[in-house]
C-alpha positions, 0 to 999 in steps of 0.5 A: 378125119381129125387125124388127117387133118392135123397131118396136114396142117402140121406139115402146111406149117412146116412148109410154110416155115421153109418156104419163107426161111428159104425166100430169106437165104435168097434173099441175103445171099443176093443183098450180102457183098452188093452195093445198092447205088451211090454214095452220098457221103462226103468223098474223104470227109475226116472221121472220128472213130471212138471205141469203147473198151473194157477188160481184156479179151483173147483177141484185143490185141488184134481188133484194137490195133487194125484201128491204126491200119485203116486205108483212110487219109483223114481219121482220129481214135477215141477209146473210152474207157469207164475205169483208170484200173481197167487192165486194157489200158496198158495195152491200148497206151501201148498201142497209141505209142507204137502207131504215132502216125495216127492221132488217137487218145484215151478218155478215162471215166463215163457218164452215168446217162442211162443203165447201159454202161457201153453208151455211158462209156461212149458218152464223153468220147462222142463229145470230144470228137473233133469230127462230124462223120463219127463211128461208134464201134465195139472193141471186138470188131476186127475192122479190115483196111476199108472199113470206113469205107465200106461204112461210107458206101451205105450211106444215101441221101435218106440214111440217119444210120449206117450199121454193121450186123457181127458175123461170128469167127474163129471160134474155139470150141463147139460152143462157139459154132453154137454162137456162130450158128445164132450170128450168121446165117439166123441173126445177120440173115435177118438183119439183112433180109429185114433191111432188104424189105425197108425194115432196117434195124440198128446194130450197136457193133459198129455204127456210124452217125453224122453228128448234127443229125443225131444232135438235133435229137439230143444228141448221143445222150438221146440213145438212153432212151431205150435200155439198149442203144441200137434199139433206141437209134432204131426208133430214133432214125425212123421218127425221123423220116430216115432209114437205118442201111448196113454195110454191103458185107458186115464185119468179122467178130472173132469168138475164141473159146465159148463155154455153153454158160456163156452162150447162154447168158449172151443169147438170153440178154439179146432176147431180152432186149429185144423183147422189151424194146420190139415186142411185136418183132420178138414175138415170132422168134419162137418159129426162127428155127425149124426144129421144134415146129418139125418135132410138132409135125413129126407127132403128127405126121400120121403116115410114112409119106407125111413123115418123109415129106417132113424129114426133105423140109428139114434136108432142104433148110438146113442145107440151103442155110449151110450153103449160104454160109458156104457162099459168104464165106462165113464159118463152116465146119463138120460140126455146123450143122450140129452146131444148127441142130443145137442153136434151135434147140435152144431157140424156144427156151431162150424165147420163153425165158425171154418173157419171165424177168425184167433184169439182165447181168452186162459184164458184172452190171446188173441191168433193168430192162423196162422202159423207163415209164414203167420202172417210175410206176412203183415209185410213182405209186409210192408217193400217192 
């Protein structure tokens, strides 16, 4: 009897589980490539697009020179760079001088506004903008010719953010499908499935913000609150009263080669964060693949049919999750599905080690992630 009934409440949560990760590839494929009503942005209203840039990348060339190629009548360039040494600066100079039919300069040095050292290197760009329309972009975002466009077209009347999740491309090794399996059809599946339900979260990748509403809260200055900027423009837009949108499609983020430390590292300080800066919404991440709950299950399964009926649940999720990618047209090859396998393999322990430190390495910078309270309460203590 006790065995029985364990069969069945392993395989329930396990058809649970795909019956809701199921309702979310619907749910993305429907709400991925639409626009959801008018605009309400200003129809060719000028944009400031400032893109911090530090070190160089396989694809930099690329994903900074679409930024002169935007199909747009009225916009300037800002690239924030932190360090006069930085070795992209030839290039972005270079850049600058090859395309002089768009105003674009350089802004050499941050401020020191908080321990995430992209929104210290974006702090001086946003202050020199010319512009009250302002796009926030990384400088591996490869912007197509509507880019700005497509931002634009999310914005409505309640928008305080228009954002944009990346989706993984051309990746170079196996590793980097591994990559492109957490970016799509997991991370930018829920993104879009979570904004389609009214829960809109921010995506530091590229974000476009109307300047008197974000300085009315303080300004970009305000988005130290949180360790991670997208999480503070999150709360930031939500208190008060508006709604984070993404764009209809979100933009391509070419990878290159990946090595398995690299992913690692990245997916680990991205749970991190969001550990820290969601905790309720983090929690349930442990259940975002079906790999572990099926290896459960399967232990439990108790009889032939129990394990066939678990093995359809896993055939059904993972090839309703590749043809999602196969409808958006995001990457797929042979290996995907490997590339899945892995991806929630790896889910687990990234989630619990997610909960052991307090600290992450950002490009060399040594990062802590608690809020700010409780980094002041040792010291706070000290002086008592």
């Amino acid at each position: 009897m006790i065995e029985a009934n364990a069969t069945v409440l392993a395989l329930g949560v396990c058809g649970l589980l795909t019956v809701v990760n199921l309702v979310s590839f619907g749910l993305t494929a429907r709400r991925i490539g639409r626009v959801r009503g008018p605009s309400a942005f200003p129809v060719d209203a000028p944009v400031s697009l400032v893109r911090p840039v530090c070190g160089l990348e396989p694809f930099s060339e690329e994903t900074l020179g679409r930024s002169f190629r935007l199909a747009y009548p009225d916009y300037e360039i800002l690239f924030c760079v932190a360090s006069a040494q930085d070795p992209v600066l030839p290039l972005v100079r270079r850049l600058i001088a090859t395309h002089p039919q768009v105003p674009a300069r350089v802004i050499v040095g941050d401020e020191r506004v908080s321990d995430n050292p992209k929104l210290n290197n974006c702090v001086r760009g946003w202050e020199a903008a010319r512009h009250d329309w302002i796009v926030l972009a990384d400088s591996n975002v490869l912007m197509p010719p509507d880019y700005l466009q497509q931002m634009q077209a999310a914005w409505r009347p309640e928008t305080g953010l228009v954002c944009s999740t990346p989706v993984g491309a051309r990746p170079g090794s196996f590793w980097a499908e591994v990559e492109c399996a957490f970016l799509n059809t997991l991370q930018a599946r829920w993104q879009y499935t979570g904004e389609t339900l009214g829960l809109g979260f921010a995506q530091g990748k590229s974000m476009l913000w109307h300047r008197p509403f974000l300085e009315a809260r303080g300004g970009i200055r305000a988005l130290a609150a949180e360790i991670a900027e997208d999480a503070a423009a999150t709360k930031l837009v939500r208190a008060a009263g508006r709604r984070v949108h993404l764009v209809p499609a979100p933009f391509e983020q070419p990878l290159g080669p990946r090595r398995r430390r690299e992913v690692w590292a990245r997916q680990l300080r991205w749970a991190r964060l969001r550990r820290v800066t969601f905790p309720l919404f983090f929690a349930p991440e442990i259940a975002s693949g079906l790999l572990l709950p099926a290896i459960v299950a399967g232990w439990f399964a108790g009889t032939a049919e129990a394990a066939m009926g678990l093995a359809a649940m896993v055939v059904t999720f993972y090839a309703a999750e590749y043809a999602l990618a196969s409808r958006l047209g995001w990457h797929r090859s042979p290996t995907i599905l490997l590339a899945f396998l892995v991806r929630d393999a790896m889910i687990p322990l990234l989630w619990a080690r997610a909960w052991m430190r307090d600290a992450v390495v950002w490009r060399g910078n040594a990062m802590d992630i608690r809020p700010k309270t409780a980094r002041r309460l040792p010291a706070e203590a000290g002086a008592a």
